[in-house]
Every structure is written in C-alpha cells, then in structure tokens.
N, C-alpha and C positions, 0 to 999 in steps of 0.2 A: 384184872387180877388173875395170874393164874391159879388152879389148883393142884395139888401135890397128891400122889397115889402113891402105895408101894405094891407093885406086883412081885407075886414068889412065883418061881419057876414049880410046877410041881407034875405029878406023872398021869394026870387027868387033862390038864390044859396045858404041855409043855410050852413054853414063850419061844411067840416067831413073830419078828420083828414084823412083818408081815401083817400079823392079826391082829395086832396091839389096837390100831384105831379103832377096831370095831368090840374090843372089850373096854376099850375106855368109851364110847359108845353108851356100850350096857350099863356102864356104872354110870354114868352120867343119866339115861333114863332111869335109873333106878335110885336117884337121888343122893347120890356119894359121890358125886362131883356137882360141879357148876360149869354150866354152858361156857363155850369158849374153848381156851387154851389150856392143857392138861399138864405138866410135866408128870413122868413115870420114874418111876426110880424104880430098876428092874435089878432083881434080886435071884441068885441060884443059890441055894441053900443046903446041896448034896450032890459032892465034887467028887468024883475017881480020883484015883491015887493021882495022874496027871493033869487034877485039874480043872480039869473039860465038867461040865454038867451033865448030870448022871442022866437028866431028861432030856434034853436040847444039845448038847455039847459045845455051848460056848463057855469060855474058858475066863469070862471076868464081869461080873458084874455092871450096869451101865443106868445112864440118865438117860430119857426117849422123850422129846417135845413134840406134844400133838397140837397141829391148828395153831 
C-alpha cells in the first residue's frame, strides 16, 4: 500500500525535487508515513504575478512517487 503526504512549498524548506526522498525519509522515521512507497502531492501555495513559486519558482503544482 502506498502512503499519501502533502508537501507545501514554503520559504524555510523550499521543494527540490531533489530532496524530496530524504524528507519523505524523515517523515517516515518520524512516524507519518509507513515504510515503502510514498506518493507526494507537492503543493506551492504563494505564486508571483507569473505564476512561478515565490520560493522555488516552479510554475504548477505536481504528484512525486518515492520507492
């Protein structure tokens, strides 16, 4: 079974596709997920006029399957 996360992009831990494994990682030692396969449903929640992510600059919202 997988488990479902929702990351928010925000201006302490901006999301990079990057680092996602090893925060779904931590959540998973820290008991907010379950071993295995993760799906993330990655969230920006504070867009510039154009868009783009006021922290990260990606410009739409996305699902990210770990493991």
């Amino acid at each position: 079974m997988t488990t479902e996360l929702r990351y928010r992009c925000n201006p302490t831990e901006p999301y990079s596709r990057f680092e996602l494994p090893d925060w779904v990682k931590q959540q998973q030692a820290q008991g907010k997920a379950d071993p295995g396969p993760v799906r993330v449903h990655v969230e920006h929640p504070d867009r510039e006029a154009d868009g783009s992510c006021r922290w990260c600059g990606d410009t739409r919202n996305e699902t990210v399957d770990i493991g």
